[in-house]
C-alpha positions as CSV (number, residue, x, y, z in Angstrom):
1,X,0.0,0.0,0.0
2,X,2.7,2.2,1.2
3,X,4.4,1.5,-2.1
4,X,1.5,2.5,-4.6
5,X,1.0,5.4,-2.4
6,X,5.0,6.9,-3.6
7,X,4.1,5.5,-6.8
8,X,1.1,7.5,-7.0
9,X,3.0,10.2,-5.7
10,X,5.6,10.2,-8.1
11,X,2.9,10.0,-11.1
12,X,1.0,12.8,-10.0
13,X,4.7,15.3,-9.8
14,X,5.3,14.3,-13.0
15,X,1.9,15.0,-14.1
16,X,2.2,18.5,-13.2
17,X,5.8,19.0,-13.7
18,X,4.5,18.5,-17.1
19,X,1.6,20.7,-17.2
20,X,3.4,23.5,-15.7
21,X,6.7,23.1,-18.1
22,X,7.5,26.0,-19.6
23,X,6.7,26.1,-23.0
24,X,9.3,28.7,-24.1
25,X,6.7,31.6,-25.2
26,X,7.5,33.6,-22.1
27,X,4.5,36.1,-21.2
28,X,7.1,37.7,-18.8
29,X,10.4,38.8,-19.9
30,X,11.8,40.5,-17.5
31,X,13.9,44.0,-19.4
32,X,15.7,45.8,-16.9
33,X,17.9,46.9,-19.2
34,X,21.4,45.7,-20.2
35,X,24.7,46.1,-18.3
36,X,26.5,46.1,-21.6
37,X,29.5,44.6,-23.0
38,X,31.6,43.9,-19.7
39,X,36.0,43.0,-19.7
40,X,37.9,41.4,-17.4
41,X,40.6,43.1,-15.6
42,X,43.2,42.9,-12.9
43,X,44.1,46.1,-10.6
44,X,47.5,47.7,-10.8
45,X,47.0,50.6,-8.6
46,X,44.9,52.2,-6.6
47,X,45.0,55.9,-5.7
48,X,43.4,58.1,-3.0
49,X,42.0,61.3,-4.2
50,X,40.4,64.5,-3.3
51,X,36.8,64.2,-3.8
52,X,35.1,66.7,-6.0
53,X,31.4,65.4,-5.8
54,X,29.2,67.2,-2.6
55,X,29.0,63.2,-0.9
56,X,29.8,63.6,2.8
57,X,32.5,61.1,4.7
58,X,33.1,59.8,0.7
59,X,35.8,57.9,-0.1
60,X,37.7,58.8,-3.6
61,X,39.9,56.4,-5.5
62,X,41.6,56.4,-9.2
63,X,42.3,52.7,-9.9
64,X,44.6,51.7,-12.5
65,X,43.7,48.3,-14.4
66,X,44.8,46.3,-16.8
67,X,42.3,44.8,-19.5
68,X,42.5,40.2,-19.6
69,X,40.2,40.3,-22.1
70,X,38.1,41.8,-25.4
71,X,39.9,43.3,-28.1
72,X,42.0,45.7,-26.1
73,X,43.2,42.7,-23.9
74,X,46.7,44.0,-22.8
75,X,45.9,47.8,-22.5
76,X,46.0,49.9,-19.5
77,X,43.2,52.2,-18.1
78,X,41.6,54.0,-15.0
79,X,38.3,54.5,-13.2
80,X,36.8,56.5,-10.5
81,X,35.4,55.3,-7.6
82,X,33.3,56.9,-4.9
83,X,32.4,55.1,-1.8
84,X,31.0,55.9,1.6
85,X,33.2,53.5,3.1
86,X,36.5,53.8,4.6
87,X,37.8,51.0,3.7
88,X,39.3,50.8,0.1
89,X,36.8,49.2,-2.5
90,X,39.6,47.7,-4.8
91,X,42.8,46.8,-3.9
92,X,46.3,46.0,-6.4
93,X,45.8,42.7,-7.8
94,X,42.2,42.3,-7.5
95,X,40.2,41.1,-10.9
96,X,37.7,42.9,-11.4
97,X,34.8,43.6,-14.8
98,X,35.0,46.7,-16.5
99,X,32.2,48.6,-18.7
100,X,33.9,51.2,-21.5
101,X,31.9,53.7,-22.4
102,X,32.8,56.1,-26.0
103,X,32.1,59.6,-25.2
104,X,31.4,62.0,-28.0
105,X,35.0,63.4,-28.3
106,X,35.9,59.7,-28.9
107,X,37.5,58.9,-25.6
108,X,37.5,55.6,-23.9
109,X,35.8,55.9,-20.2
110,X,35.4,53.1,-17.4
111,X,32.9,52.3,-14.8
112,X,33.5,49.5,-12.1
113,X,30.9,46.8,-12.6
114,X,31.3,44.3,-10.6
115,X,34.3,42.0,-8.8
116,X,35.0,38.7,-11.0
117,X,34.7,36.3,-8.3
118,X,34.7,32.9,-10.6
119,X,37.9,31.2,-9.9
120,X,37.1,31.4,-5.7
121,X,33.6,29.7,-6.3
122,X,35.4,27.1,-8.1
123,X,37.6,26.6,-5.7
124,X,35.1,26.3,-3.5
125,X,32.9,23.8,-5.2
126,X,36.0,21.5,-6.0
127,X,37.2,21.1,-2.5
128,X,33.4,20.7,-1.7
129,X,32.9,17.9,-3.8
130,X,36.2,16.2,-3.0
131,X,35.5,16.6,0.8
132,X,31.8,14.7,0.3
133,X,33.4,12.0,-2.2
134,X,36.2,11.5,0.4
135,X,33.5,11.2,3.6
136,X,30.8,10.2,1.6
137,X,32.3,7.7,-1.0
138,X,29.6,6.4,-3.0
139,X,27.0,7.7,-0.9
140,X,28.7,10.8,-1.1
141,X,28.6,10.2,-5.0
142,X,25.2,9.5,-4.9
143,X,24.2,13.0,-3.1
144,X,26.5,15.0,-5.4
145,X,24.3,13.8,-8.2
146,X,20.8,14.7,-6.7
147,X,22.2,18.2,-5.6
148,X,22.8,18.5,-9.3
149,X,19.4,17.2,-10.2
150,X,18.2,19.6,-7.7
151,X,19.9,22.5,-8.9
152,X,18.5,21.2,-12.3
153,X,15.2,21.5,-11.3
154,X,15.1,24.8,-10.0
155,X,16.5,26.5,-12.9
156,X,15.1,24.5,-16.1
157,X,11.7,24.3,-14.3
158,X,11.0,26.3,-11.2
159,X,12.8,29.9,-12.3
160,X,11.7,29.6,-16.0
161,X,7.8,28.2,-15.1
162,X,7.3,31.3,-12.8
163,X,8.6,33.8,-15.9
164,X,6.4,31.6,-17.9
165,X,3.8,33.2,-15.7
166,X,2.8,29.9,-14.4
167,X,1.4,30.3,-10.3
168,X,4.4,30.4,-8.1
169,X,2.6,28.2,-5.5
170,X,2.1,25.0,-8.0
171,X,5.6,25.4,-9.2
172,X,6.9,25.7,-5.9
173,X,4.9,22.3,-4.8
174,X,5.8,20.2,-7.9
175,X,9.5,21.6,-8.3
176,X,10.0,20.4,-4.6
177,X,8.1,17.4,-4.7
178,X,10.1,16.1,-7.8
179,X,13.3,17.3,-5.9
180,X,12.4,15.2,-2.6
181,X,11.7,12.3,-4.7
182,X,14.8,12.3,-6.7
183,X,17.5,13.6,-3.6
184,X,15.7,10.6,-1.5
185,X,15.9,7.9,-3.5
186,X,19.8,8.9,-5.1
187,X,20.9,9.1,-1.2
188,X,18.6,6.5,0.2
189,X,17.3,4.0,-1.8
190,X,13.8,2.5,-2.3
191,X,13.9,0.7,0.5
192,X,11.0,1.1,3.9
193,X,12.7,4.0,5.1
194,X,12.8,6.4,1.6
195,X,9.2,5.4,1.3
196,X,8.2,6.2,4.9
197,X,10.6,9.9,4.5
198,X,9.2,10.3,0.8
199,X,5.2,10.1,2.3
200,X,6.0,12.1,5.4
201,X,8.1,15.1,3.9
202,X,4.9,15.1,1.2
203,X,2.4,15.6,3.8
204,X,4.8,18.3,5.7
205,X,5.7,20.0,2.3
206,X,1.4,20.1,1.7
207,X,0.9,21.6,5.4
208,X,3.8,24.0,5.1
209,X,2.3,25.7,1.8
210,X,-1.3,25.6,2.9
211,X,0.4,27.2,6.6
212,X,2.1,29.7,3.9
213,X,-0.9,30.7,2.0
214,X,-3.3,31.1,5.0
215,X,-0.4,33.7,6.7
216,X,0.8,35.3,4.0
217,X,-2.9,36.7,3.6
218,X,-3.3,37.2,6.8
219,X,0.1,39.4,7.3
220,X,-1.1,41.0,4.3
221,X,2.8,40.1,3.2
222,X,2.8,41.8,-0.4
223,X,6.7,40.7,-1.0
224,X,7.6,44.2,-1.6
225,X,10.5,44.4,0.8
226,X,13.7,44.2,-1.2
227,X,14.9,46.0,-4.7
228,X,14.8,42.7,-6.9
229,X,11.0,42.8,-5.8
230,X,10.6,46.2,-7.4
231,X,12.4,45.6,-10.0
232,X,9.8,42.3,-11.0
233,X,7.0,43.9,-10.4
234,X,8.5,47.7,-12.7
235,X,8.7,45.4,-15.1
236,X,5.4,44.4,-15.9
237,X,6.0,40.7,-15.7
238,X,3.0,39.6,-14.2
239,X,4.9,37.6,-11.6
240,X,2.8,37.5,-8.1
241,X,5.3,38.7,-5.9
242,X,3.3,37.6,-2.7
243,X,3.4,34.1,-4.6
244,X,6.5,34.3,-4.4
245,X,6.6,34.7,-1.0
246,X,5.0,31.4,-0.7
247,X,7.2,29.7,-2.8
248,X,10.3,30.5,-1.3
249,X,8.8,29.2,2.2
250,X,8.2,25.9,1.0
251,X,11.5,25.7,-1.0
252,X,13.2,26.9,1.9
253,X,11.4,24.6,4.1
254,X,12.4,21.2,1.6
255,X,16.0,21.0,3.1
256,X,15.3,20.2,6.7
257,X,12.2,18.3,6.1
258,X,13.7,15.5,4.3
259,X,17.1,15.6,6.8
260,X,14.4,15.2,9.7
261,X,12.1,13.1,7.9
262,X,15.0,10.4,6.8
263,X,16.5,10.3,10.6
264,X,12.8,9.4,12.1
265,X,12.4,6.5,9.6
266,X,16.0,5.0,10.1
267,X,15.6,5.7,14.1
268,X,12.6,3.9,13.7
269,X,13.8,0.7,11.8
270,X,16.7,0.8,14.1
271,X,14.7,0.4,16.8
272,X,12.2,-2.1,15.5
273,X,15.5,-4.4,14.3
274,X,17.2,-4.4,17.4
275,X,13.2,-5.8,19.1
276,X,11.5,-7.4,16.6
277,X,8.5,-8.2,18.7
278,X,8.0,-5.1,20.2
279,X,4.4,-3.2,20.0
280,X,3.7,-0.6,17.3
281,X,2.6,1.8,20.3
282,X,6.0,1.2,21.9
283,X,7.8,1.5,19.1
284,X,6.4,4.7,17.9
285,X,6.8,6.0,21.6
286,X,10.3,5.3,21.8
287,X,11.4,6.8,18.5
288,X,9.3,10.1,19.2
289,X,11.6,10.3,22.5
290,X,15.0,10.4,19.9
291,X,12.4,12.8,17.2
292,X,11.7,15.4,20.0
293,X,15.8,15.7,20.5
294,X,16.1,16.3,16.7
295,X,13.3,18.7,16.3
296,X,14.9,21.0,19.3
297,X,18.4,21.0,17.6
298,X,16.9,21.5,13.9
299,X,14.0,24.1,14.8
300,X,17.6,26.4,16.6
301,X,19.0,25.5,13.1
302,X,16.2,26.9,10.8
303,X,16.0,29.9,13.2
304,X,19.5,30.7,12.8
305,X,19.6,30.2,9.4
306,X,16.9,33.1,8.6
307,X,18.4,35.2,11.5
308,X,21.8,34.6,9.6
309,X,20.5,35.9,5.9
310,X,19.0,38.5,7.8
311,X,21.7,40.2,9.7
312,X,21.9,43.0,7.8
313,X,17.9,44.2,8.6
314,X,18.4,43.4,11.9
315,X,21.5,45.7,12.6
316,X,19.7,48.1,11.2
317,X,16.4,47.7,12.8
318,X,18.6,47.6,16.0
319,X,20.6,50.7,15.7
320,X,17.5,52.8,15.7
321,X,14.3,53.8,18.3
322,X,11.9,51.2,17.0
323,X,10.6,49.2,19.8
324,X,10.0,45.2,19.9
325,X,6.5,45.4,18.4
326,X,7.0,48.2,15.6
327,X,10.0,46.4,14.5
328,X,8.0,42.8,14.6
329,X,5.4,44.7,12.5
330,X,7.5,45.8,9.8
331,X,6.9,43.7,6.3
332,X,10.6,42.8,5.7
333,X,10.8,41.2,9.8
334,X,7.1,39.7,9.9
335,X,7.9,37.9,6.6
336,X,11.0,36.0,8.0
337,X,8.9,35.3,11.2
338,X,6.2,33.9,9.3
339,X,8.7,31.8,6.8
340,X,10.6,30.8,10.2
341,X,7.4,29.3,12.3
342,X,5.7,28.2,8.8
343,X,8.7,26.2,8.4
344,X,9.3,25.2,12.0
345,X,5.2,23.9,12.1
346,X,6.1,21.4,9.0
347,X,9.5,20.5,10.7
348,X,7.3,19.5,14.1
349,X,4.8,17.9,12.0
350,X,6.7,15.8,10.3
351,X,8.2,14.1,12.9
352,X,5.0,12.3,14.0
353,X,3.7,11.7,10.8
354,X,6.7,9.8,9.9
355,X,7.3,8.2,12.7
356,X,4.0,6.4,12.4
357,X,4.4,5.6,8.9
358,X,7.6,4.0,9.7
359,X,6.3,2.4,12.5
360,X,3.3,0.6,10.4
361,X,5.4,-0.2,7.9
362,X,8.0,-2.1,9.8
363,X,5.8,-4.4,11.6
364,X,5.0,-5.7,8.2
365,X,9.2,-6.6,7.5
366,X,11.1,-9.4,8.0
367,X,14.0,-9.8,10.2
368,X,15.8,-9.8,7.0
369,X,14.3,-6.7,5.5
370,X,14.7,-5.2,8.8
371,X,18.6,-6.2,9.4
372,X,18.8,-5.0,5.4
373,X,16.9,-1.2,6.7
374,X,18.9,-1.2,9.2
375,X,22.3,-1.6,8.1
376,X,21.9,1.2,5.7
377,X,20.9,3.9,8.1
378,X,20.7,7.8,8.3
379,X,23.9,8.6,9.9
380,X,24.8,11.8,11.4
């Protein structure tokens, strides 16, 4: 029964994965206008100067470059640099990208556009993956390839289905469903315990966007607390913002559900292997006692992990007079408080709800199946 049940599961994602595919006829290009033509290049020097433009406590720099790439690879020029900051913005030897601009008397002006920080992110993602493949070996292998099929997912179906003008909300749902199913059974298997974390992170990811949709409303959360909101919604792409709002919750919520969700089932076979003959009630008892410990821990986590990409606000909600309740009423707090307890709600949830499914299941297994369950276990 369980079985049909993911089966069932799995048909109905694809079913709307389907349906909601983009077809490539985008109602909602976004046009916020092009950065230009941007080059490569490294800083020689960088200069303080006196300011000349009325900015108090500015910062003014001259920095010297030379071009690594386009047409004029190899050449030398400069660019001016204003900051409010103390600290230098460039420094010798960074790499940086570069926007020339003609003027009408023919000469060759830059503007800093951005730093080119390429090379450190793959740096970063090579000693990442080497560090899983070394702990992980082929279960390490195995997780590498559902984080690309996740990655996958969210920017051939979820990004371009939302410009496609498709409802955030349904996106959100099937784009995480099809990511649980995949990362789950890559890491895990089909065994009792993938199909025990598979139905009980479906029922939490269900609760956690209904939990969104109901608050959202009833914050009145419109989404319209950052400049990339503006921006969508200036350029009359349709996109719901506030849908948006929901989506993110429930792909922010995926991660920890199927962590919690995968520890409750192996706790559970664990258990059950170790007493065969033990009652479903006990059973179900005991690993709720191990599930409570993991909530507490992973509830802190999730807390901290909004608190953390919201630093910034908080400083400066902090360094003003706002008191407790203003600053709790302010759209861009009360929509991380809402993402935070919408997503703790489905993390308590699903702790129960898998813990019985896992339960059930494994009185149904034989001490073979169970030994089998068992020996491949969620480890820590």
């Amino acid at each position: 029964m369980y079985r049909v049940a993911v089966i069932v599961l799995a048909v109905a994602t694809l079913f709307a994965v389907v349906r909601l595919w983009p077809d490539g006829d985008r109602e909602s290009d976004l046009k916020f206008g092009s950065p230009g033509l941007t080059e490569k290049a490294e800083v020689d020097s960088v200069e303080k100067v006196e300011c000349t433009v009325p900015i108090e406590n500015a910062t003014c720099l001259v920095a010297t470059f030379t071009l690594n790439s386009g047409p004029d690879e190899g050449d030398q020029g400069s660019l001016d640099i204003t900051s409010r900051s103390a600290d230098t913005v460039v420094d010798p030897g960074d790499n940086i990208k570069v926007a020339a601009v003609q003027t009408e008397g023919g000469v060759t002006t830059y503007s800093l556009i951005d730093f080119e920080r390429g090379p450190p992110l793959i740096v970063l993602a090579v000693a990442f993956a080497v560090l899983v493949l070394l702990f992980g070996r082929l279960r390490g292998a195995l997780s590498l390839v559902g984080l690309a099929a996740s990655l996958g997912i969210v920017l051939l179906f979820i990004i371009p289905a939302i410009l496609d003008s498709k409802p955030p909300l349904a996106v959100a749902l099937a784009g995480s469903m099809a990511v649980m199913l995949i990362t789950i059974s890559l890491a895990h298997g089909l065994g009792p315990k993938s199909i025990a974390a598979i139905l009980g992170t479906s029922v939490s990811l269900l609760l956690v966007g209904l939990l969104a949709v109901i608050f959202t409303s009833a914050a009145n959360l419109t989404g319209f607390t950052s400049e990339e909101a503006s921006l969508l919604s200036a350029s009359d792409s349709g996109i719901s913002i506030s849908g948006l709002v929901v989506a993110g919750i429930i792909i922010g919520a995926l991660g920890v559900l199927d962590d919690v969700t995968i520890s409750q089932a192996s706790t559970v076979l664990a258990l059950r292997a170790a007493n065969p003959k033990q009652s479903t009630g006990r059973l179900y008892s005991r690993a709720i006692d191990v599930g409570r410990d993991h909530v507490s821990a992973t509830v802190n986590t999730l807390v901290l992990a909004y608190v953390g990409s919201s630093l910034p606000v908080l400083l400066i909600l902090g360094s003003g007079e706002l008191g407790l309740g203003q600053a709790m009423n302010m759209e861009i707090v009360a929509k991380e408080i809402v993402a935070t307890l919408v997503g703790s709600i489905g993390l308590i949830a699903a702790v129960p709800i898998t813990t019985l499914l896992a339960a059930l299941m494994s009185g149904a297994l034989s001490r073979a199946e169970l030994a089998e369950a068992a020996s491949y276990g969620h480890h820590h």
